[in-house]
C-alpha positions in Angstrom: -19.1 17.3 -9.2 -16.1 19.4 -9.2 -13.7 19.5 -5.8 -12.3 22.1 -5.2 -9.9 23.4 -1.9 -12.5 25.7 -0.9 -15.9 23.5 -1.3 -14.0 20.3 -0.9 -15.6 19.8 2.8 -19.3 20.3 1.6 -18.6 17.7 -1.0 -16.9 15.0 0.2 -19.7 15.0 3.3 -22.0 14.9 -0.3 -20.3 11.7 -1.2 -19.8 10.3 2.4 -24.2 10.4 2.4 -24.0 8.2 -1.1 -24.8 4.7 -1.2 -21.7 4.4 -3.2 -19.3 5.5 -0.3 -17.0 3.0 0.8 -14.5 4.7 2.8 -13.0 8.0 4.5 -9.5 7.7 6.0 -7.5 10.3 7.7 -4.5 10.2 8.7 -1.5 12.4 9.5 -1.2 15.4 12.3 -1.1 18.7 9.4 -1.3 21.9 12.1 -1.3 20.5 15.6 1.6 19.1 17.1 -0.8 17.9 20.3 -3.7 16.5 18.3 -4.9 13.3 20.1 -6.3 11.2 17.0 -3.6 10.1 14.2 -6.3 8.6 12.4 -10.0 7.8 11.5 -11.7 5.5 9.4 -15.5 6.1 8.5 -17.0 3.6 6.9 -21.3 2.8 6.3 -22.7 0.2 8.5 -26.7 -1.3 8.4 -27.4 -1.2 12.5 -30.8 -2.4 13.7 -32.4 0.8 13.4 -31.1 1.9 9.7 -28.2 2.6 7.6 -25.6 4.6 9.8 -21.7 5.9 9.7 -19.1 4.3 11.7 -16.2 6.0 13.0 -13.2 4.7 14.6 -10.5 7.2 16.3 -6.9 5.9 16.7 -4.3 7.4 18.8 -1.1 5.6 19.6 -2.8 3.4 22.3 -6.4 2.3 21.3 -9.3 2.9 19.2 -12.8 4.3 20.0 -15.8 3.3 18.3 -18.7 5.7 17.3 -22.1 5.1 15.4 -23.9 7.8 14.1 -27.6 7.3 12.3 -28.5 9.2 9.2 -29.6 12.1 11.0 -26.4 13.1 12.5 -24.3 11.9 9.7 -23.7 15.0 8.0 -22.8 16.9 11.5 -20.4 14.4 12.2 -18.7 14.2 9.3 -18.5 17.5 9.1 -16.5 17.3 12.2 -14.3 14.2 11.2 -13.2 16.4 8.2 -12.4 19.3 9.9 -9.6 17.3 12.4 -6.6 19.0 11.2 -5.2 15.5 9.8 -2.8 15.8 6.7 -4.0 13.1 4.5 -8.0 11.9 3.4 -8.7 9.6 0.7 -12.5 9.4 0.0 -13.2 5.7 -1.5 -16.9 5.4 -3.7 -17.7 2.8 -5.9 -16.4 4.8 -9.0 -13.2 6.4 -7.9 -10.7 7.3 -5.3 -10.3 11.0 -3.7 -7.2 12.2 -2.1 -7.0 15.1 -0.5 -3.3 16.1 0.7 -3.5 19.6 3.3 -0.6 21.1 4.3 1.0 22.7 7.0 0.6 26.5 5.7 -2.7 25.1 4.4 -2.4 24.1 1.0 -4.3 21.8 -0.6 -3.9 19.2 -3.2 -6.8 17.5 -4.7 -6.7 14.2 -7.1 -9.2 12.1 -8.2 -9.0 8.8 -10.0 -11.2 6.0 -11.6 -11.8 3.4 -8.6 -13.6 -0.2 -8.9 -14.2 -1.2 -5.6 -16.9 -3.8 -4.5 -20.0 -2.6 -2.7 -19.6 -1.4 0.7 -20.0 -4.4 3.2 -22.5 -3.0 5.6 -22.5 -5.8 8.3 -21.7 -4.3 11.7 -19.1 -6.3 12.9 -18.4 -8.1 9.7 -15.0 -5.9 8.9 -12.7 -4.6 11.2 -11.5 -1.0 11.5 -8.0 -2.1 10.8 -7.1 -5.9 9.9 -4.8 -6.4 12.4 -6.2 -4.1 15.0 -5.1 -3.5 18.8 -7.8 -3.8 20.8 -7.2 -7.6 22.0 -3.7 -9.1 22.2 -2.1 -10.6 18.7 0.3 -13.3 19.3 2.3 -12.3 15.7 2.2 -8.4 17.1 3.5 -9.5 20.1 6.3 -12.2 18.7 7.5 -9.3 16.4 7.5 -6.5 19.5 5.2 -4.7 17.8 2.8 -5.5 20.4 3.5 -5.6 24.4 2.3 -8.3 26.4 -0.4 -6.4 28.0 -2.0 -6.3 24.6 -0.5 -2.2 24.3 1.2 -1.3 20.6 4.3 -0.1 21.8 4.7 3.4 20.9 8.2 3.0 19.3 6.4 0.7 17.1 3.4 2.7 16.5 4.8 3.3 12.5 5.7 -0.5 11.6 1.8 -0.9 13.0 0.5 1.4 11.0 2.5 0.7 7.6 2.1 -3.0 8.3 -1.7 -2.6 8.3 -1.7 -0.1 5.6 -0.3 -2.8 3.7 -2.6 -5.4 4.5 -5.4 -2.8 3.7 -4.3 -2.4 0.0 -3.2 -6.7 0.0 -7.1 -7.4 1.0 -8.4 -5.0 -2.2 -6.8 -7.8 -4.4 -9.7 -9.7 -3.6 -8.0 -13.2 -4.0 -9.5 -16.4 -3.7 -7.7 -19.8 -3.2 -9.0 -23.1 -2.8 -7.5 -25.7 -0.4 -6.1 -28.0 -3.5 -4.7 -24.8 -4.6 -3.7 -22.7 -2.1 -1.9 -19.2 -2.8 1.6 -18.9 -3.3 2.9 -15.5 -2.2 5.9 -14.4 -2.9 8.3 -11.7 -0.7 11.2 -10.7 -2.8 14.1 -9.4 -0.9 12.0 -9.7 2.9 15.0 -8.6 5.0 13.8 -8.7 8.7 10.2 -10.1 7.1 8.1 -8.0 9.0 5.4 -7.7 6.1 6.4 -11.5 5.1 4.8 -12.4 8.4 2.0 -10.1 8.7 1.3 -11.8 5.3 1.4 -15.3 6.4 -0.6 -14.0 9.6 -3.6 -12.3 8.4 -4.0 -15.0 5.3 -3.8 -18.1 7.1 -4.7 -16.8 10.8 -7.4 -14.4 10.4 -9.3 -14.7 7.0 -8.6 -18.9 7.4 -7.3 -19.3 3.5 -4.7 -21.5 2.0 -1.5 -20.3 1.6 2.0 -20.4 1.2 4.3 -17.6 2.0 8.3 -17.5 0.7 10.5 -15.0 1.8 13.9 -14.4 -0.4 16.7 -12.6 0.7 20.6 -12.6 0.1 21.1 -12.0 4.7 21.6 -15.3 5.8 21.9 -14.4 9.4 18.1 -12.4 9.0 16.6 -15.8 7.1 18.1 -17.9 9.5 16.2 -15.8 11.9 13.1 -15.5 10.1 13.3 -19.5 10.2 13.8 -19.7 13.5 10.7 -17.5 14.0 8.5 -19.0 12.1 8.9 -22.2 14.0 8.3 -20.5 17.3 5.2 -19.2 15.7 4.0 -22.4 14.1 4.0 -21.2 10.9 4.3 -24.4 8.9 3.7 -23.4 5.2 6.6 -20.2 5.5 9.4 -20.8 3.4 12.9 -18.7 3.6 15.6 -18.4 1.2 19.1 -17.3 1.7 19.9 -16.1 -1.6 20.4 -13.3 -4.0 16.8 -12.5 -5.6 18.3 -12.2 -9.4 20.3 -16.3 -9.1 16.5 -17.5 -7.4 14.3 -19.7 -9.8 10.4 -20.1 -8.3 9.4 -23.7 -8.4 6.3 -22.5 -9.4 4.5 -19.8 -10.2 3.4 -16.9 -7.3 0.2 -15.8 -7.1 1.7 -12.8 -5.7 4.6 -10.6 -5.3 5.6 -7.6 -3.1 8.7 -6.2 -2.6 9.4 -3.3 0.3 11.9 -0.8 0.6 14.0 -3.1 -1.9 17.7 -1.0 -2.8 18.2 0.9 -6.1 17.6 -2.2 -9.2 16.4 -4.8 -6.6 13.2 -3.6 -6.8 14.0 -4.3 -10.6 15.1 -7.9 -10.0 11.6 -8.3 -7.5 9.6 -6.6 -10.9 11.5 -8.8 -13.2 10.8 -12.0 -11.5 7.1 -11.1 -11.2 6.6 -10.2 -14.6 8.6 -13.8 -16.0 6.4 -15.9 -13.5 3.4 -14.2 -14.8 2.4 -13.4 -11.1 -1.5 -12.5 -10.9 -0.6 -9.3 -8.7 2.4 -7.0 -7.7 2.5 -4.6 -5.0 6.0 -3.1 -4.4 7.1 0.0 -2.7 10.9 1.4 -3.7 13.4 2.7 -1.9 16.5 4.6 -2.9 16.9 5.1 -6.8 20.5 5.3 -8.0 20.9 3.7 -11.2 18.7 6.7 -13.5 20.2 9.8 -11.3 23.2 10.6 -13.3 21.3 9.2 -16.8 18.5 11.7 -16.5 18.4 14.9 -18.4 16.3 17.3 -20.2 18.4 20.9 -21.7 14.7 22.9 -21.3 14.9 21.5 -17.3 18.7 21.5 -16.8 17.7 24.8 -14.4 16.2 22.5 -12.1 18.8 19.0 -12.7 21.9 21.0 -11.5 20.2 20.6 -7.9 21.0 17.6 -6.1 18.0 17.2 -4.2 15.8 18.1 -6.9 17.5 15.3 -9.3 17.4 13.2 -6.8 13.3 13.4 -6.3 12.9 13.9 -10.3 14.7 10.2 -10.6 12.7 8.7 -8.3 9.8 9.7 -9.8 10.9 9.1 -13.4 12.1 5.9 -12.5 8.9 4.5 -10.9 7.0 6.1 -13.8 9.0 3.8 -15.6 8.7 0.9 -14.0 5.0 1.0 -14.4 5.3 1.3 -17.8 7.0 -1.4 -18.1 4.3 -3.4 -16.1 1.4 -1.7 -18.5 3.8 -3.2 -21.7 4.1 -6.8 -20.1 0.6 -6.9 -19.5 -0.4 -5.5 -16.4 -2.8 -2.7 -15.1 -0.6 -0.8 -13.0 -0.7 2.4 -10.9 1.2 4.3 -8.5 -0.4 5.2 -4.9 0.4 6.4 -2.0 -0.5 3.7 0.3 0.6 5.2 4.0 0.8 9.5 4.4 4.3 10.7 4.1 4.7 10.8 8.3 4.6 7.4 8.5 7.5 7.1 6.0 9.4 9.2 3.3 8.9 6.2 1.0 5.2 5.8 0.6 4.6 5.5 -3.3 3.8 2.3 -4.2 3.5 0.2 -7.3 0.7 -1.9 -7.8 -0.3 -4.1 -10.9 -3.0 -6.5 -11.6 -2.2 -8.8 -14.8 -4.7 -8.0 -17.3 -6.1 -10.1 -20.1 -6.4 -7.5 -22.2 -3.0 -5.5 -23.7 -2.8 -1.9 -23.5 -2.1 -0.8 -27.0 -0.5 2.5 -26.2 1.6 1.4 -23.5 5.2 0.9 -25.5 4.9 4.1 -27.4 4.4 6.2 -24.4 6.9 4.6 -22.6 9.5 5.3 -26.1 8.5 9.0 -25.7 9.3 9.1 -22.0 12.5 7.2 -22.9 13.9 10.0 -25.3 12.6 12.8 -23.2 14.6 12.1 -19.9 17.7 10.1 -22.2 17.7 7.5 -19.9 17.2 3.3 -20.4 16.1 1.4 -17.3 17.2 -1.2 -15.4 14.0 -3.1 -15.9 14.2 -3.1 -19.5 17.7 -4.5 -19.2 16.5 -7.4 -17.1 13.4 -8.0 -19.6 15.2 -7.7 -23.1 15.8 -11.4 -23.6 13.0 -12.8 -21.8 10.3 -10.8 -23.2 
């Protein structure tokens, strides 16, 4: 079934009918400035009377619920995907859609291999969002994302959606602890800990598993406060380091590792840890890129390199092209998503890595070739070459 910008309405409704479908989001206002909704999540539901589509419609103060049975699915969803929202990402069984629109009307269509579970069809089973806003949150409210009242405040409305967004892609690990061994999770440079808490909070809180949550960062005043916090909260199995990331040894292993909006190569020393302690999962999101933007260059592209921006964007990408390389080399399946719409923030890409028990043969000689096109060595690979 090919997509394509002019039947791509007709066909994702096609696959939103399948009893592969696991999941339409859209977010992101793309040609009105006063659209009410700034997002919707459709996902299949088994109600008493029969297989049916449940929507929920998010502005910046509350959610609203719909149901629709089989026979006004395809109406509906017809409607859903006409909302003039920026971003849709089409989950199925097999693979993941994306569908970017833009303001003059562009669109951008990719398609990649996806291995999601089953679609859960119990009603009430899965929340819309897994920290949602329709009944006070004692973490949302600690943190200010949430009033007292119960009410997201709407200077917060972006950290509330990011932070769920995050928690979104953190459930699709699919981890399983046990309470002799509970998880070990692992935020490398947490600053302010926002995430490192939303962690702790949906683990522990709202799904009931065992786990332990570290935050590392070099602030001292910000850990002190995180620690602070996390007594007020009664958060008993946080731990917070003040320390710089690259002088911090685990005690043992981390199941997992994330690393947000780290600076230039401290996303490298977050990678670098994660890939010596043989974490099972990775899930970090860069922020700036320095140390590649005056290495890159290309003579065939040097048109386009003598623009700051535009060297600026191409080293971001090559570097995080890079890093996932690296990942695939060391043993990881690894991919780069976006996992919030580019409103939200300018630095949505995220890395994401499973460890895999079976080594991807072509990984180091693509990753040579990229090497020698852009003349460039990365941090990463400095970090690695003399433990790997």
């Amino acid at each position: 079934m090919q997509l394509t910008p002019e039947n791509y309405h007709e066909q994702l409704i096609a696959l939103a009918l399948t009893d592969d479908f696991v999941r339409l989001t859209m977010s992101g206002a793309a040609r009105a400035t006063d659209l009410r909704w700034q997002r919707v999540v459709v996902r299949p539901v088994q109600l008493k009377q029969g297989r049916a589509w449940q929507a929920a419609y998010f502005d910046q103060r509350q959610n609203i619920t719909k149901n629709y049975a089989i026979e006004q699915a395809s109406s509906a969803l017809g409607e859903i995907i006409a909302i003039p929202l920026s971003n849709i990402t089409l989950e199925t069984t097999s693979e993941r859609i994306q569908i970017q629109r833009s303001k003059k009307g562009k669109v951008i269509i990719s398609r990649v291999r996806n291995q999601a579970a089953a679609p859960d069809l119990r009603h009430n089973h899965v929340k819309a969002l897994p920290l949602p806003s329709d009944s006070p949150d004692a973490y949302l409210q600690k943190t200010g994302i949430m009033t007292n009242d119960g009410v997201i405040r709407a200077s917060m409305s972006k950290k509330y959606t990011q932070i769920n967004e995050f928690l979104r892609v953190f459930d699709e690990l699919d981890l399983k602890p046990s309470p002799e061994q509970p998880l070990r999770i692992l935020d490398a440079g947490c600053g302010s800990a926002y995430l490192t808490f939303a962690a702790y909070h949906y683990l522990v809180n709202i799904r009931g598993l065992a786990a332990v949550v570290i935050g590392v960062d070099s602030n001292e005043y910000l850990i002190a406060k995180c620690r602070a916090q996390a007594e007020e909260l009664g958060y008993t199995d946080m731990q917070f380091i003040a320390m710089p990331l690259a002088d911090w040894q685990p005690e043992q292993q981390p199941d997992v590792v994330f690393s947000l909006h780290a600076c230039d190569t401290a996303t490298d020393d977050a990678l670098a840890l994660a890939i010596r302690s043989q974490a099972q999962a990775i899930l970090s999101v860069p922020c700036c890129h320095k140390h590649l933007t005056h290495q890159i260059q290309a003579e065939v592209l040097n048109s386009m390199l003598r623009h700051g921006s535009i060297r600026q964007r191409t080293a971001d990408l090559v570097t995080d092209s890079l890093r996932a390389q690296l990942l695939r080399i060391n043993g990881y399946r690894s991919e780069i998503i976006e996992f919030v719409d580019a409103e939200q923030t300018g630095k949505n890409l995220m890395i994401r890595a499973i460890r895999s028990k079976k080594p991807d043969s072509k990984a180091v000689a693509e990753y040579q070739a990229l090497k020698q096109f852009w003349g460039v060595t990365p941090y990463l690979e400095q970090l690695l070459g003399s433990g790997n």
